[in-house]
Structures are given as structure tokens and as C-alpha cells.
C-alpha positions as CSV (number, residue, x, y, z in Angstrom):
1,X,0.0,0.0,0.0
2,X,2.8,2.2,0.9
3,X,4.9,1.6,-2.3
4,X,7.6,-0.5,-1.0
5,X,8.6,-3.5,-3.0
6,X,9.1,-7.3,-0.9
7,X,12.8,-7.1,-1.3
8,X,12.4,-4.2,1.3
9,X,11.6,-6.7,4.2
10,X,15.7,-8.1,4.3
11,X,16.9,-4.2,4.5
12,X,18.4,-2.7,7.5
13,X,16.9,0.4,8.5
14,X,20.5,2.3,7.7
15,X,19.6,1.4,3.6
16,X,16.6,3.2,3.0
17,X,16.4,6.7,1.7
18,X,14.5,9.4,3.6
19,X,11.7,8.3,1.5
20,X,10.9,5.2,2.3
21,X,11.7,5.5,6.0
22,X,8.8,8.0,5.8
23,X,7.1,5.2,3.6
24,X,7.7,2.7,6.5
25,X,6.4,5.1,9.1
26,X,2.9,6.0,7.3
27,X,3.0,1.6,6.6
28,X,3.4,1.2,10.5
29,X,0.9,4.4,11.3
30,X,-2.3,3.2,9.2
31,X,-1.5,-0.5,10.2
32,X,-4.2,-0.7,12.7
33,X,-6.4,1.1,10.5
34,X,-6.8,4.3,12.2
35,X,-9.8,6.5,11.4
36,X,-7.1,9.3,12.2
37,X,-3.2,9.4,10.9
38,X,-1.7,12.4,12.7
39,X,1.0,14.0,10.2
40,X,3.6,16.4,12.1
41,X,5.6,17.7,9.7
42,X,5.6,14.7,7.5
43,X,8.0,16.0,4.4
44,X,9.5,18.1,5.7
45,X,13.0,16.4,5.3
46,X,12.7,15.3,2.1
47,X,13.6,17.1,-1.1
48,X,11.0,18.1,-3.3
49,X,10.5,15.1,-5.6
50,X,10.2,13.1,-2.5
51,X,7.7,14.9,-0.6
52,X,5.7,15.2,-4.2
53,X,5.6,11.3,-3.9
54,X,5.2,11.1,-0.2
55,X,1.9,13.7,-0.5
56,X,0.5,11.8,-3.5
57,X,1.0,8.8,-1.6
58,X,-1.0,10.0,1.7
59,X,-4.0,11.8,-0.7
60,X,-4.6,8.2,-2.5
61,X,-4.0,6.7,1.4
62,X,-6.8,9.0,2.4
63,X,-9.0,8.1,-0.6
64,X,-8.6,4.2,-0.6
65,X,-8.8,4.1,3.6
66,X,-11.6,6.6,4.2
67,X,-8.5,8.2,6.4
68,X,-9.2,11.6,8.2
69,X,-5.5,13.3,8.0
70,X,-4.5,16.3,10.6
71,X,-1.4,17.6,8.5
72,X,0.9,20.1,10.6
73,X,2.8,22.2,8.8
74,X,4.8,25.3,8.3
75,X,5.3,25.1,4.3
76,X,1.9,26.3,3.2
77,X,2.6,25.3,0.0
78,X,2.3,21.8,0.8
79,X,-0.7,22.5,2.9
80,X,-2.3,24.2,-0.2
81,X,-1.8,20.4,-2.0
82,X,-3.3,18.4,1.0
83,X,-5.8,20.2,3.0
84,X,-9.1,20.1,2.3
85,X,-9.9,22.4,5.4
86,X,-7.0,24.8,6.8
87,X,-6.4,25.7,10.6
88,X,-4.1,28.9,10.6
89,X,-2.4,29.1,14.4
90,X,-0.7,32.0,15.8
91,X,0.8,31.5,19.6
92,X,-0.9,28.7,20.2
93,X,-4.6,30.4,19.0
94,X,-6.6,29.4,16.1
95,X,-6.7,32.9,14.1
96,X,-8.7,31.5,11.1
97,X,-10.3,28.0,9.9
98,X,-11.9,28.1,6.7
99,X,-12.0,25.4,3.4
100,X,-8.8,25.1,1.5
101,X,-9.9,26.9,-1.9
102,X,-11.2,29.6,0.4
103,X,-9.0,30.9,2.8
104,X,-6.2,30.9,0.1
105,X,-8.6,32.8,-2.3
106,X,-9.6,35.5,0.3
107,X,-8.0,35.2,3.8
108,X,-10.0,37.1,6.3
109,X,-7.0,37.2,9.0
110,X,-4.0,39.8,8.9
111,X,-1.9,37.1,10.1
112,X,-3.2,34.7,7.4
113,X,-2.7,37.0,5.1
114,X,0.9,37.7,5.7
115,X,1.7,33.9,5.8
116,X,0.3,33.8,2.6
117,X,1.9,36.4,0.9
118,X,5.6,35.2,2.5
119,X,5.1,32.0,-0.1
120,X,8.5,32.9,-1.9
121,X,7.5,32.6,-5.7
122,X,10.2,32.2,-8.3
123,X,10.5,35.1,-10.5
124,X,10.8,34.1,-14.2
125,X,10.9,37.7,-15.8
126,X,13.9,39.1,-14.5
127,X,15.7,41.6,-16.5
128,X,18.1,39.5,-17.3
129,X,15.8,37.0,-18.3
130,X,15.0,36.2,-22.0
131,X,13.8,33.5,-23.4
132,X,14.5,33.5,-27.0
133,X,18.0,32.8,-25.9
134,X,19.4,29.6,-24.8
């Protein structure tokens, strides 16, 4: 279910990647079939590619299982993928709860609001940039 071929079971934990340890971890969290699969900061290790595959992985996990996930995060941007439903904290307060689409549409919060627009977005149109040249 996890994406972890048989050959995995004669492996030392010192010869997996980052990747499937965190593969290993969600295997041993959803064994008991939780209704509930607590994600602290779940990619947050892993390089990009990885934590693509890791968040596909726990969307289709949620799908197939029926699985409720509580995804903690600072990265937004990989909340944005996963969250149906986003909790925005601030000192230990809830400052705004609102649907996914929603609160990153129009947040209502200050606070929300300047998490939001801290998202560092890559700048393709530099001066310098030009794309008719290799």
C-alpha cells in the first residue's frame, strides 16, 4: 500500500532513503487502521521530488482508507496540495479555519494574510531574463 517493494523486508533500517523511511512510518501508522493518521511535519525532510511522492502517496492513502489526516505544517505550499480544510495558528490560538480553496482565495486574517503572501514565488521575468535565448 505504501509503495515498497518485498525485497524491502531483508533491508536494514540504515539502507533506506529518507523516503521510504517516511514510507515505513505511514505503513506502521495506518496498520491498525486508524480512522485518524496524525501528520507532524511529515516532508518536511525530504527534497522536493520526494515529498511530491510522499503527498501523493498519503491523498490516495486517504482516498482508498476513508482516512481523516491532521497535516501540521509550516510550508503552506504543501498544505495548499493536502488540505481540504486549513487551521491557521498564531501563539498557540486558532486565528482562522476556513475550506482550502477559500482561505487561500480571500483570507479574512491579517496574520493569514501575511503567511500567505511570504510564499517565496520564483521570478521568471527578470531583466536579465530572455527567453529567445538559450
Amino acid at each position: 500500500m505504501v509503495e515498497l517493494n518485498e525485497e524491502s523486508l531483508d533491508r536494514y533500517p540504515h539502507q533506506f532513503s529518507g523516503g521510504q523511511k517516511q514510507r515505513i512510518g505511514i505503513a506502521r501508522a495506518i496498520a491498525l487502521k486508524p480512522a485518524l493518521l496524525i501528520c507532524d511535519e511529515s516532508v518536511s525532510a525530504l527534497d522536493v521530488c520526494v515529498q511530491a511522492q510522499i503527498l501523493n502517496l498519503l491523498k490516495k492513502l486517504k482516498k482508498q482508507l476513508g482516512l481523516t489526516c491532521l497535516f501540521i505544517s509550516h510550508d503552506l505550499s504543501v498544505v495548499s496540495f493536502i488540505a481540504d480544510r486549513v487551521c491557521v495558528m498564531k501563539d498557540g490560538s486558532i486565528c482562522e479555519l476556513a475550506p482550502a480553496d477559500r482561505l487561500y482565495a480571500a483570507p479574512e486574517h491579517e496574520y493569514t494574510k501575511y503567511l500567505l503572501a511570504s510564499i517565496p514565488r520564483p521570478e521568471c521575468h527578470s531583466p536579465s531574463y530572455n527567453p529567445a535565448k538559450p
